[in-house]
PDB file of N, H, CA, C and O in Angstrom:
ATOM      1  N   UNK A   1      -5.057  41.588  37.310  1.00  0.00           N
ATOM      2  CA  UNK A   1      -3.736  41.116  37.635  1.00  0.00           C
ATOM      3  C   UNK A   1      -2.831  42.323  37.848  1.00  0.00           C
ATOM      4  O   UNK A   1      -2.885  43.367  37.198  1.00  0.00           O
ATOM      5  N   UNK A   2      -2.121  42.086  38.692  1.00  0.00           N
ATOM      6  H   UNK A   2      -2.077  41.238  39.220  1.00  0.00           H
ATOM      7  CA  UNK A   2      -1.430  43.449  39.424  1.00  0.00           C
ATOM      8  C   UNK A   2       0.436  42.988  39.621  1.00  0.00           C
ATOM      9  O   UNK A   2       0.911  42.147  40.383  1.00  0.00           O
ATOM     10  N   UNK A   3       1.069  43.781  38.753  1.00  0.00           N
ATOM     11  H   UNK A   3       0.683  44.464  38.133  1.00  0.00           H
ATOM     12  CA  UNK A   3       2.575  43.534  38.992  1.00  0.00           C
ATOM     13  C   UNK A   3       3.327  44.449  39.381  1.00  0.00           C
ATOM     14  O   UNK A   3       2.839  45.481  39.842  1.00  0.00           O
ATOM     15  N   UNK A   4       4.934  44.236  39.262  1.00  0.00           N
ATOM     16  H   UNK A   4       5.331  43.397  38.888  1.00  0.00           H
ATOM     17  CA  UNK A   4       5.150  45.438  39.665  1.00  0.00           C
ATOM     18  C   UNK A   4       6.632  45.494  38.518  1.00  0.00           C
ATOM     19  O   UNK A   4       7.514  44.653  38.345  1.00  0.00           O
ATOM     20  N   UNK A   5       6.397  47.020  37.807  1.00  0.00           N
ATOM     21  H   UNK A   5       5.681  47.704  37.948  1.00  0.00           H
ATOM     22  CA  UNK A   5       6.750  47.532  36.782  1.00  0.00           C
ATOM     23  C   UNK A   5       8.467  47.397  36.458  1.00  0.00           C
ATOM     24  O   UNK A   5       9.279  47.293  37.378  1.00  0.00           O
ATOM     25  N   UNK A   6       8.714  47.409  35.552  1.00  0.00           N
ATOM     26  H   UNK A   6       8.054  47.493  34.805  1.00  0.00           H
ATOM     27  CA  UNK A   6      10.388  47.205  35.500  1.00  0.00           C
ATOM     28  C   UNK A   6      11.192  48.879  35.508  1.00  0.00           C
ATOM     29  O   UNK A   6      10.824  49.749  34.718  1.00  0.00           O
ATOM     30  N   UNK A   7      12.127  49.071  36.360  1.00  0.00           N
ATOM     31  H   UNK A   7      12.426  48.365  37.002  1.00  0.00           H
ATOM     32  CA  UNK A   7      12.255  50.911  36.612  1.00  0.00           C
ATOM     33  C   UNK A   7      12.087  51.782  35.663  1.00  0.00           C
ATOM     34  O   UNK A   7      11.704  52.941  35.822  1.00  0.00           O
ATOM     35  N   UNK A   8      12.401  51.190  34.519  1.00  0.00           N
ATOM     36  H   UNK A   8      12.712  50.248  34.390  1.00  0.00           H
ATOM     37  CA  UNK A   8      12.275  52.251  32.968  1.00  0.00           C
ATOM     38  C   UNK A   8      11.202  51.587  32.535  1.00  0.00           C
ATOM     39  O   UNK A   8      11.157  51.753  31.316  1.00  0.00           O
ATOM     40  N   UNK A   9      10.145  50.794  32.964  1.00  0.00           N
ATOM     41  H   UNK A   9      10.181  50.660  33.954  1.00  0.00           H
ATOM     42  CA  UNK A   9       8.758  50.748  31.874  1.00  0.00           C
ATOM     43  C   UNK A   9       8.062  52.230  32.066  1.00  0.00           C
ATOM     44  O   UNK A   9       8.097  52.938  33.073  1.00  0.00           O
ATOM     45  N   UNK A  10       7.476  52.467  30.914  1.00  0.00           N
ATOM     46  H   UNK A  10       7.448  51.892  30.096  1.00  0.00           H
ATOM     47  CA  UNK A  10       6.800  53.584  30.702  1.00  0.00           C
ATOM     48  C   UNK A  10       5.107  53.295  30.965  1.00  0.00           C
ATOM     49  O   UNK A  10       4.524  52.429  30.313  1.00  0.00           O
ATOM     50  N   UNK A  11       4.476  54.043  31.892  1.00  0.00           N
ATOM     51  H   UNK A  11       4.949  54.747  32.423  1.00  0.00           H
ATOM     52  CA  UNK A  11       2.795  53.425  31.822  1.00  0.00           C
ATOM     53  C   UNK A  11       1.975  54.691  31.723  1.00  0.00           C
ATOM     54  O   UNK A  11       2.184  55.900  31.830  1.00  0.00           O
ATOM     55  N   UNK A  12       1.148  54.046  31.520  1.00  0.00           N
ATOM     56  H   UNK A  12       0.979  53.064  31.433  1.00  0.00           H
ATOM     57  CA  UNK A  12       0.192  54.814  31.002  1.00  0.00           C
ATOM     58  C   UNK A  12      -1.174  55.227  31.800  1.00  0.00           C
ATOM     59  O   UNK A  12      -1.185  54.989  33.008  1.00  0.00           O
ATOM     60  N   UNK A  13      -1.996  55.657  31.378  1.00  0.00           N
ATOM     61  H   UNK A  13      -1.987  55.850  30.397  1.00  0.00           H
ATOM     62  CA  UNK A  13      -2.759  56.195  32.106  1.00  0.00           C
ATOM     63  C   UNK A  13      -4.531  55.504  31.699  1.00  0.00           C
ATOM     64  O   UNK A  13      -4.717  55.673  30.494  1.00  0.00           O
ATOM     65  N   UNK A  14      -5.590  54.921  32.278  1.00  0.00           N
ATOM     66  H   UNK A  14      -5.439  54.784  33.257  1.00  0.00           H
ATOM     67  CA  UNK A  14      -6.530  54.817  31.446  1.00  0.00           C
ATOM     68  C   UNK A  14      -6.735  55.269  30.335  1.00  0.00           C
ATOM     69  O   UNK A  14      -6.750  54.686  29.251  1.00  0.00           O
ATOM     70  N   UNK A  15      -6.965  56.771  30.689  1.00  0.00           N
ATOM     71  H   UNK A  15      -6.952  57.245  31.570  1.00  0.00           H
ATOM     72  CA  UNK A  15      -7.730  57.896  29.515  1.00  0.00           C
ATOM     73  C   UNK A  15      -6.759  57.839  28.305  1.00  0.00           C
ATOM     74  O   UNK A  15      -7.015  58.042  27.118  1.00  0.00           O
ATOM     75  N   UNK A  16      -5.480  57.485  28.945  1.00  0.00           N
ATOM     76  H   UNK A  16      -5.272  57.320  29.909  1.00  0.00           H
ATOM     77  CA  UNK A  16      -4.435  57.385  27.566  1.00  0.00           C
ATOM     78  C   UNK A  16      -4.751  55.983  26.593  1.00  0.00           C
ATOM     79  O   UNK A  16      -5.027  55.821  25.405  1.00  0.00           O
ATOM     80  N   UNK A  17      -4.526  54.945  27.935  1.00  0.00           N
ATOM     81  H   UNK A  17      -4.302  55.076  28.901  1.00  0.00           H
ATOM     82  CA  UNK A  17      -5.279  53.663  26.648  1.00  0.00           C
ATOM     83  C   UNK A  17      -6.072  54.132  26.103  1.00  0.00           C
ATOM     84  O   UNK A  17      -5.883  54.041  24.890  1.00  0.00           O
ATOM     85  N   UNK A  18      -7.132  54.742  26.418  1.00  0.00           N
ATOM     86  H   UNK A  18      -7.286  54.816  27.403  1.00  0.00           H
ATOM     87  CA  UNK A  18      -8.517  54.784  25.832  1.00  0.00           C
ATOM     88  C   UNK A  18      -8.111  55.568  24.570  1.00  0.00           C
ATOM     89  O   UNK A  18      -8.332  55.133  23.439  1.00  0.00           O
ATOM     90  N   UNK A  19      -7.710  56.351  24.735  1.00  0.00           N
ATOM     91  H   UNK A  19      -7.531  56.704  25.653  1.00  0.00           H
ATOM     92  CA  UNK A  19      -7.429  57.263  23.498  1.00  0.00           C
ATOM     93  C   UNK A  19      -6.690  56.221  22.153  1.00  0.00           C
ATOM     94  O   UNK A  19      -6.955  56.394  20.964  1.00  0.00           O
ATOM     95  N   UNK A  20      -6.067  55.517  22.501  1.00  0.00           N
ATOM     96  H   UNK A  20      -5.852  55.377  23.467  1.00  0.00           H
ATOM     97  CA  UNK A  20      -4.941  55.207  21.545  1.00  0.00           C
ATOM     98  C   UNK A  20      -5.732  54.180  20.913  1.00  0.00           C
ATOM     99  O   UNK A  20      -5.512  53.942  19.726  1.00  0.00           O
ATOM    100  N   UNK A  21      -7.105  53.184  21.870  1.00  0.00           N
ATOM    101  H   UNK A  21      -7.284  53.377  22.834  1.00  0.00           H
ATOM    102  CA  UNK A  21      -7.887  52.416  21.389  1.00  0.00           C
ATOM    103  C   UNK A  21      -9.189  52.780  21.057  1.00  0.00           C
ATOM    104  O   UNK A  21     -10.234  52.133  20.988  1.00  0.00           O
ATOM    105  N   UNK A  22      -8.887  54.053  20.848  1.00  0.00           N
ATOM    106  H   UNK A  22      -8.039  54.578  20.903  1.00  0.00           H
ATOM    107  CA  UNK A  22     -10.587  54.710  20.771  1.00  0.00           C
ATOM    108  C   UNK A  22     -11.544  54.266  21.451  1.00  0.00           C
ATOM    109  O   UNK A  22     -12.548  54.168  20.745  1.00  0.00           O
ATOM    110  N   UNK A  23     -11.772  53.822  22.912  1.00  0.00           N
ATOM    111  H   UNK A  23     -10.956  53.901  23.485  1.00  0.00           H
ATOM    112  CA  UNK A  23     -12.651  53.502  23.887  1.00  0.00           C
ATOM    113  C   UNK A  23     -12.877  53.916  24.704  1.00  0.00           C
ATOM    114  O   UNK A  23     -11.980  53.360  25.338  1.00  0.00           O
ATOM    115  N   UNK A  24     -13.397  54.564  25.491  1.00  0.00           N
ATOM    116  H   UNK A  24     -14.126  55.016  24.976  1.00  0.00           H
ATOM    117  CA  UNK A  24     -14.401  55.084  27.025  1.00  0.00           C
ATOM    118  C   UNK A  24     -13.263  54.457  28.309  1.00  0.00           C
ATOM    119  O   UNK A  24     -13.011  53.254  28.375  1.00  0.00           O
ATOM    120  N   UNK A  25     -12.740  55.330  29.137  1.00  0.00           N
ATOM    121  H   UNK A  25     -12.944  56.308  29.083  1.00  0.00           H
ATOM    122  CA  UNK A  25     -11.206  54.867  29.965  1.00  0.00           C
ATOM    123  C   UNK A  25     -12.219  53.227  30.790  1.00  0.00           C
ATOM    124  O   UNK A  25     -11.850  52.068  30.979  1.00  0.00           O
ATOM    125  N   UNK A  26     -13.428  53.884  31.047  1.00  0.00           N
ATOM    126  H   UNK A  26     -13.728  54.826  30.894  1.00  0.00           H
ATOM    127  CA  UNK A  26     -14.116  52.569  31.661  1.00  0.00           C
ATOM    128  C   UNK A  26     -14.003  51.036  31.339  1.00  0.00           C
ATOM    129  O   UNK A  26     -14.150  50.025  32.026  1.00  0.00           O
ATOM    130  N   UNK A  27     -13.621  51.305  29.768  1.00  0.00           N
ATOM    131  H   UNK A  27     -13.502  52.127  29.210  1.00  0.00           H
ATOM    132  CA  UNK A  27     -13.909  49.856  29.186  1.00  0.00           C
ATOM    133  C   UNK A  27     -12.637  49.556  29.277  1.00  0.00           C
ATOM    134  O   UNK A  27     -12.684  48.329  29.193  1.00  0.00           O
ATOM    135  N   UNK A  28     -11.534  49.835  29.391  1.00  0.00           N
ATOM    136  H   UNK A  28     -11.496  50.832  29.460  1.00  0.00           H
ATOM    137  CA  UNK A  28      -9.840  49.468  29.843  1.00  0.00           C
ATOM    138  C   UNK A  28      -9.595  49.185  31.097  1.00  0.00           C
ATOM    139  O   UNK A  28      -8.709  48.410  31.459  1.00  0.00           O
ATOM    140  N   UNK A  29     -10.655  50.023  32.123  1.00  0.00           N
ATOM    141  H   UNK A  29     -11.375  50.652  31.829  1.00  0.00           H
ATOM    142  CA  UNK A  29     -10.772  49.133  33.426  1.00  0.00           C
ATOM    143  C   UNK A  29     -11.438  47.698  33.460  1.00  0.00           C
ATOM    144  O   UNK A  29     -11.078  46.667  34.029  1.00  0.00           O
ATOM    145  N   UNK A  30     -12.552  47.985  32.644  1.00  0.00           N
ATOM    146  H   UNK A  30     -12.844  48.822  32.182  1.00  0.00           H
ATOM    147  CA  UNK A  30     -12.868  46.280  32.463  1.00  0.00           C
ATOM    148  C   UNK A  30     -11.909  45.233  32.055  1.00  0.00           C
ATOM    149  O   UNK A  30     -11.742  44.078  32.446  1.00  0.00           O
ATOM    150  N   UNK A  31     -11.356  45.917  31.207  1.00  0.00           N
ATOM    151  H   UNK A  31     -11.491  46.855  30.889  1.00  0.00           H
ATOM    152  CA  UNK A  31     -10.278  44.471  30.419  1.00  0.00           C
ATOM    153  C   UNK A  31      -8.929  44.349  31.299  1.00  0.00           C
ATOM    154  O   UNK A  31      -7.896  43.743  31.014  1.00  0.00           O
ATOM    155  N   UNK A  32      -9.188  44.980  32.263  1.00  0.00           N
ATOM    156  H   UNK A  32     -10.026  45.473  32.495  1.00  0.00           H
ATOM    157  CA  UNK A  32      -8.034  44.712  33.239  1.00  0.00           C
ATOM    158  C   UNK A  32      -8.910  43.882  33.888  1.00  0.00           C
ATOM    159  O   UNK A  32      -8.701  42.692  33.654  1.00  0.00           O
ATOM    160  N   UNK A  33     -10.141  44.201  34.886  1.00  0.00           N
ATOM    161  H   UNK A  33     -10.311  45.168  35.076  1.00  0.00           H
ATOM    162  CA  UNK A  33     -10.396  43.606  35.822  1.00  0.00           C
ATOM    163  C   UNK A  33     -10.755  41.733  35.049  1.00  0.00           C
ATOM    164  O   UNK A  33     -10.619  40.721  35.736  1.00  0.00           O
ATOM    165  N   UNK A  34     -11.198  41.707  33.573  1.00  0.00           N
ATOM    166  H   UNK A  34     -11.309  42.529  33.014  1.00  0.00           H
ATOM    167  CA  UNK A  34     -11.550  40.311  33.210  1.00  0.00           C
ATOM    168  C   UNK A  34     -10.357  39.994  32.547  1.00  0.00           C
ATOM    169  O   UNK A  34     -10.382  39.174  31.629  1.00  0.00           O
ATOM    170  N   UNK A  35      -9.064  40.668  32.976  1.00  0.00           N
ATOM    171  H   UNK A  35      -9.043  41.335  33.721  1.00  0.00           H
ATOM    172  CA  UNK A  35      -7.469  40.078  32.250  1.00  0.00           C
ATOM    173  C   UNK A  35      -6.745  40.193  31.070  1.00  0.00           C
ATOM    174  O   UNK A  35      -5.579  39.882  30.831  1.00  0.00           O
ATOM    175  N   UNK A  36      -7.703  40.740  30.285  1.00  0.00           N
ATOM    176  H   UNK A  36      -8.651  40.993  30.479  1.00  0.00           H
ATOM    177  CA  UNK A  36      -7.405  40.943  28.940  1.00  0.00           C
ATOM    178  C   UNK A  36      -5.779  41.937  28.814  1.00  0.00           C
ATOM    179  O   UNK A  36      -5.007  41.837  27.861  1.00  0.00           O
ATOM    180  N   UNK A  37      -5.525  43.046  30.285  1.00  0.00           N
ATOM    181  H   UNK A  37      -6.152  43.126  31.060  1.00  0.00           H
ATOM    182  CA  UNK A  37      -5.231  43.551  30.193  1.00  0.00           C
ATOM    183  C   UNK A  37      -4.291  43.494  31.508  1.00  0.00           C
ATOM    184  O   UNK A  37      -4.952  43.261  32.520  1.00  0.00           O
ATOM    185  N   UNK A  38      -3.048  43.636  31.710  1.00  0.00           N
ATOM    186  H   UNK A  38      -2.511  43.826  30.888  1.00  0.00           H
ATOM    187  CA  UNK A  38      -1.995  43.615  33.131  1.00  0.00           C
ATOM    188  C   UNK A  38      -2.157  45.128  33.594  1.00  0.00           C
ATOM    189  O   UNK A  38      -2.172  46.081  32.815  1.00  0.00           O
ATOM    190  N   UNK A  39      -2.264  45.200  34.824  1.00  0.00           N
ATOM    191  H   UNK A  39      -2.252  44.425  35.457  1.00  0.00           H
ATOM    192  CA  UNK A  39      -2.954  46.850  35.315  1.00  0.00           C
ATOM    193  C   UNK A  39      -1.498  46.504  37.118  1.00  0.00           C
ATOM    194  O   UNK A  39      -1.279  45.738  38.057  1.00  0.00           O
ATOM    195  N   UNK A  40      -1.024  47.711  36.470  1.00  0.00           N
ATOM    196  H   UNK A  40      -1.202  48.333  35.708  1.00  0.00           H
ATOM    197  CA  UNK A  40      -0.160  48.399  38.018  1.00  0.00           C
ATOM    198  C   UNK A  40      -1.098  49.060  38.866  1.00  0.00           C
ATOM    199  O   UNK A  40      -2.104  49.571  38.376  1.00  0.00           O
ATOM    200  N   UNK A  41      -0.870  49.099  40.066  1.00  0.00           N
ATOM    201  H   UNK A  41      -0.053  48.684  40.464  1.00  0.00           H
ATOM    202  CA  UNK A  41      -2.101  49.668  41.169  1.00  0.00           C
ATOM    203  C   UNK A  41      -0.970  50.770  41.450  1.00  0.00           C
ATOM    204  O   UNK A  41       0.162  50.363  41.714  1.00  0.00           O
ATOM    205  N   UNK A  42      -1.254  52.301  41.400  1.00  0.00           N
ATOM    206  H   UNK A  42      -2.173  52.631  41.185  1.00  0.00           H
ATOM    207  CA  UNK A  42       0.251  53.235  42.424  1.00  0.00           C
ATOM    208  C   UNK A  42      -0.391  53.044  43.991  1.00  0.00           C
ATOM    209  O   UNK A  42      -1.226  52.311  44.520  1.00  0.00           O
ATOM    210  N   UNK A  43       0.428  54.049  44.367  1.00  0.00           N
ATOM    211  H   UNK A  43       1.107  54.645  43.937  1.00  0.00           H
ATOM    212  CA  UNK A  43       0.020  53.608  46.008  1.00  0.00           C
ATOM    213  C   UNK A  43      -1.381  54.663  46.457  1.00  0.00           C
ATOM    214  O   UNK A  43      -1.858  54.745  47.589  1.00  0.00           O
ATOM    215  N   UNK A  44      -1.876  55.447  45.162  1.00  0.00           N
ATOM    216  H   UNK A  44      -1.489  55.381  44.242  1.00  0.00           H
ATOM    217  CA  UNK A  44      -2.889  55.631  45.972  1.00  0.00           C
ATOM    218  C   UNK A  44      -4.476  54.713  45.115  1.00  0.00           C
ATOM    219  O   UNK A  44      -5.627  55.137  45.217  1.00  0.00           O
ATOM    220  N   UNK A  45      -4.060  53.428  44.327  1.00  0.00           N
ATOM    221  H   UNK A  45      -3.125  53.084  44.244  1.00  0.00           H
ATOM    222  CA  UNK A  45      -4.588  53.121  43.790  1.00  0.00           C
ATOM    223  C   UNK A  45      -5.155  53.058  42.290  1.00  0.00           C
ATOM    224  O   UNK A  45      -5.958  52.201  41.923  1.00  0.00           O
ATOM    225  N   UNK A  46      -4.739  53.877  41.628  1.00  0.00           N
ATOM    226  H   UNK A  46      -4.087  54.574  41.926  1.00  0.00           H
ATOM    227  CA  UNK A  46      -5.143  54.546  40.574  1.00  0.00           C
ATOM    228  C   UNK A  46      -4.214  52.886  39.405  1.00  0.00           C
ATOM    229  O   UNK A  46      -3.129  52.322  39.552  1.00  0.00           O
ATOM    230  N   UNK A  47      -5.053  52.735  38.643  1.00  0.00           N
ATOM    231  H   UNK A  47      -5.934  53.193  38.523  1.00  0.00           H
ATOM    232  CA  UNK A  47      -4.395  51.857  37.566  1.00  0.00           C
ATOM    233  C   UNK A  47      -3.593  52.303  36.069  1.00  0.00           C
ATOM    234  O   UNK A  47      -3.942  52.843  35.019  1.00  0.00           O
ATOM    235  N   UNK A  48      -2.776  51.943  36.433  1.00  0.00           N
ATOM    236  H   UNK A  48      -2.493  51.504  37.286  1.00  0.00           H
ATOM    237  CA  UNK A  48      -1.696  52.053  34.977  1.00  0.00           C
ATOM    238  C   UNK A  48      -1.145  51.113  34.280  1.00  0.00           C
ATOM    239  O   UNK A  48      -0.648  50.158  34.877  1.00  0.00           O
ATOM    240  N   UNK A  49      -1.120  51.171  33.089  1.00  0.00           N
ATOM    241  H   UNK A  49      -1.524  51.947  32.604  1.00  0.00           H
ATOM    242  CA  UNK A  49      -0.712  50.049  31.832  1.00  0.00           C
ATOM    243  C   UNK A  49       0.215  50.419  31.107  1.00  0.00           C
ATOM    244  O   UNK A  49       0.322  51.436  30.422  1.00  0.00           O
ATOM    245  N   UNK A  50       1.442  48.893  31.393  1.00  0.00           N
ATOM    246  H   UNK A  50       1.355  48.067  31.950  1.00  0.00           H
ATOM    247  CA  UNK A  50       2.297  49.083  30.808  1.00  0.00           C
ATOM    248  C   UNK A  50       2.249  49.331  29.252  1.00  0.00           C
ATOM    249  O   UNK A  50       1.551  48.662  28.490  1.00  0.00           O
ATOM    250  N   UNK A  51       3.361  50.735  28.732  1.00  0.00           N
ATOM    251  H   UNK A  51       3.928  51.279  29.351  1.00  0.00           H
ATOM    252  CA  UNK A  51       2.899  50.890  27.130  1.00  0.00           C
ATOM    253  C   UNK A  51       3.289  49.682  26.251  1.00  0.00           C
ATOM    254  O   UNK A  51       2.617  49.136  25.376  1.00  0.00           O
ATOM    255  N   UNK A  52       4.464  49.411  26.664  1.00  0.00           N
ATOM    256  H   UNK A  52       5.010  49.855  27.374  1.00  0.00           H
ATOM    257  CA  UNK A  52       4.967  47.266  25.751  1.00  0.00           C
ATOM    258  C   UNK A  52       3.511  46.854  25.495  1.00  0.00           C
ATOM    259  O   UNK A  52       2.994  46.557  24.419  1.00  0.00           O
ATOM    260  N   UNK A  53       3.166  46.883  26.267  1.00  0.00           N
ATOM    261  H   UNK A  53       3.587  47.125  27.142  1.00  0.00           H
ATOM    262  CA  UNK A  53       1.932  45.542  26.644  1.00  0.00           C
ATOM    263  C   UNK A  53       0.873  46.619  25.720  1.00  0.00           C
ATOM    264  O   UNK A  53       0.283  45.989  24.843  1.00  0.00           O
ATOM    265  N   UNK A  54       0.594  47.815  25.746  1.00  0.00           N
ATOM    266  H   UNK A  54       1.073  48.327  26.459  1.00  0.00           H
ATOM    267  CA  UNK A  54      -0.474  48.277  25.208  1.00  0.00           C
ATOM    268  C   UNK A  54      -0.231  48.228  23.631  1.00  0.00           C
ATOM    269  O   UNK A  54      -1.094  47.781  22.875  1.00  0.00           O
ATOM    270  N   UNK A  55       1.070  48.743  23.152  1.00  0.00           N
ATOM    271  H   UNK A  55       1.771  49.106  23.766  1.00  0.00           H
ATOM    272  CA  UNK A  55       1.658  48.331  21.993  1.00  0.00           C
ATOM    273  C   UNK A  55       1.450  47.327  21.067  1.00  0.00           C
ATOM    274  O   UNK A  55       1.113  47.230  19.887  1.00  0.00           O
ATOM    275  N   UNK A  56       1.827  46.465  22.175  1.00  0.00           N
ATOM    276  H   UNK A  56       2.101  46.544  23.134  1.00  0.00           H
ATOM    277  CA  UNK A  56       1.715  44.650  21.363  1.00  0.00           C
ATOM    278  C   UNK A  56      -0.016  44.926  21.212  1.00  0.00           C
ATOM    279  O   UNK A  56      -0.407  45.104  20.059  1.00  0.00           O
ATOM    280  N   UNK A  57      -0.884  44.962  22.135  1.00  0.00           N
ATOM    281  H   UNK A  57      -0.566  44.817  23.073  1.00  0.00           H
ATOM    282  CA  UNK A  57      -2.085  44.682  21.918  1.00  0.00           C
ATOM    283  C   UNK A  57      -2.283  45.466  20.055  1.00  0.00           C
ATOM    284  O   UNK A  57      -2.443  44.944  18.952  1.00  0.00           O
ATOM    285  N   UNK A  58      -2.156  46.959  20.548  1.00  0.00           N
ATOM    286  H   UNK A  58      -2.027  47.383  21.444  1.00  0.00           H
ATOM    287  CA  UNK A  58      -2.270  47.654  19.082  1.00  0.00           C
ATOM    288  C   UNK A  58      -1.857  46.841  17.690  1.00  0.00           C
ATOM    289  O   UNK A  58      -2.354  46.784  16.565  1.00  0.00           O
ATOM    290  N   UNK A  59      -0.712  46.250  18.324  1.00  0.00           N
ATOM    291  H   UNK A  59      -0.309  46.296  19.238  1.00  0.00           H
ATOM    292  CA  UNK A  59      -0.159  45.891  16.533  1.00  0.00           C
ATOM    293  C   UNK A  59       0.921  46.386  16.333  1.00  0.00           C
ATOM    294  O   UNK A  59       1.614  45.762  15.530  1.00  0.00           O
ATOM    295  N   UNK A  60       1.593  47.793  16.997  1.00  0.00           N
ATOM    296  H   UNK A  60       1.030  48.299  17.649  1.00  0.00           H
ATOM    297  CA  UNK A  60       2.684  48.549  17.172  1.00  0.00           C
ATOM    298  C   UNK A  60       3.849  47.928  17.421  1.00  0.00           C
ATOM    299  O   UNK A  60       3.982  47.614  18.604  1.00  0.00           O
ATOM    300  N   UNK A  61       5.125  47.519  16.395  1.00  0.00           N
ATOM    301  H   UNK A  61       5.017  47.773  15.434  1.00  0.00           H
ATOM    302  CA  UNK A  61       6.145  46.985  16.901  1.00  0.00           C
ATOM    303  C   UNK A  61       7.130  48.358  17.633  1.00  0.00           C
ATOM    304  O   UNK A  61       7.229  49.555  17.363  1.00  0.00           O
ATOM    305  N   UNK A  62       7.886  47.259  18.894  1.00  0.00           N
ATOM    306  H   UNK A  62       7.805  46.287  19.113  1.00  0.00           H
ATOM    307  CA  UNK A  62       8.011  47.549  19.778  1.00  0.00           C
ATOM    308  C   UNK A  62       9.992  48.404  19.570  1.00  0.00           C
ATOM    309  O   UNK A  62      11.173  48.083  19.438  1.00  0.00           O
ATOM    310  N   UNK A  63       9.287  49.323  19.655  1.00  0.00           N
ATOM    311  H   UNK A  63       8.327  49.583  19.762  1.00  0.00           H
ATOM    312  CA  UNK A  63      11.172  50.346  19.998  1.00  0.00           C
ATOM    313  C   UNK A  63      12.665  49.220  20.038  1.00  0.00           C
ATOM    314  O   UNK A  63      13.617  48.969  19.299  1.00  0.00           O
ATOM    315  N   UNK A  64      12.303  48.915  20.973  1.00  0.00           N
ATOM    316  H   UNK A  64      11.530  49.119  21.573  1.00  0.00           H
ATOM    317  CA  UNK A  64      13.376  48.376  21.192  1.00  0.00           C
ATOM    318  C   UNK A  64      13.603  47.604  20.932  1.00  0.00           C
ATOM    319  O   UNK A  64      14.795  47.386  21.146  1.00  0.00           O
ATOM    320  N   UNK A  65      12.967  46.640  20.371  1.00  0.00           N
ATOM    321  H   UNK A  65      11.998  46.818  20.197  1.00  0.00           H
ATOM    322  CA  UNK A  65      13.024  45.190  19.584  1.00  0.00           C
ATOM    323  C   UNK A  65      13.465  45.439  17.990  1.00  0.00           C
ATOM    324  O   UNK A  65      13.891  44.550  17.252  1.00  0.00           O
ATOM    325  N   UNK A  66      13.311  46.543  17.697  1.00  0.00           N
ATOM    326  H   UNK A  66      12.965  47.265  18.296  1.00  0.00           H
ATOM    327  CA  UNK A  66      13.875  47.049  16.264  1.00  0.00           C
ATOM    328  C   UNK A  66      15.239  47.596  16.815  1.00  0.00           C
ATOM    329  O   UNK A  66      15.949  47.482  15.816  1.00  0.00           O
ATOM    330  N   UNK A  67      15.951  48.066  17.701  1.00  0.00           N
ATOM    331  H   UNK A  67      15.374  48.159  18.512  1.00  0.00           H
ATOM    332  CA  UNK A  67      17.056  48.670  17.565  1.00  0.00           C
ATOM    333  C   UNK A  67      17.551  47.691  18.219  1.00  0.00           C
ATOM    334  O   UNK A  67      18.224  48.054  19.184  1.00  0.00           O
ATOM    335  N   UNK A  68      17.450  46.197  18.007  1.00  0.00           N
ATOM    336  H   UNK A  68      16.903  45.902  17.224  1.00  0.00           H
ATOM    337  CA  UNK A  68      18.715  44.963  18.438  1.00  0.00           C
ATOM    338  C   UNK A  68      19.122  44.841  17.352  1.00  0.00           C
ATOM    339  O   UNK A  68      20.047  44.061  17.123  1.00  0.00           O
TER     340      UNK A  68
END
């Protein structure tokens, strides 16, 4: 699933999910391509994930939802 980002979302990079979920960047392309995961395409293709969205997955409450 492919959207398009809000001007100040911050994204991320595979190798960065991977890191933060301790997994192989490959297996974050999978969970995009079977949905688990919302993936931005840039224009030369390359996939990026919004950090909100990687956050929530973690468990990590979210910045800005604490400073309302």
């Amino acid at each position: 699933m492919t959207t398009q980002p809000a001007q100040s979302e911050v994204l991320l990079t595979p190798a960065e999910v991977a890191t933060l979920f301790r997994v192989d960047p490959k297996t974050v392309t999978r969970w995009a391509k079977a949905g688990k995961l919302s993936s931005i395409r840039t224009l030369g293709g390359h996939r990026r994930y919004r950090e909100s969205e990687v956050l929530e997955l973690l468990g990590v409450p979210n910045q800005r939802d604490r400073q309302g």
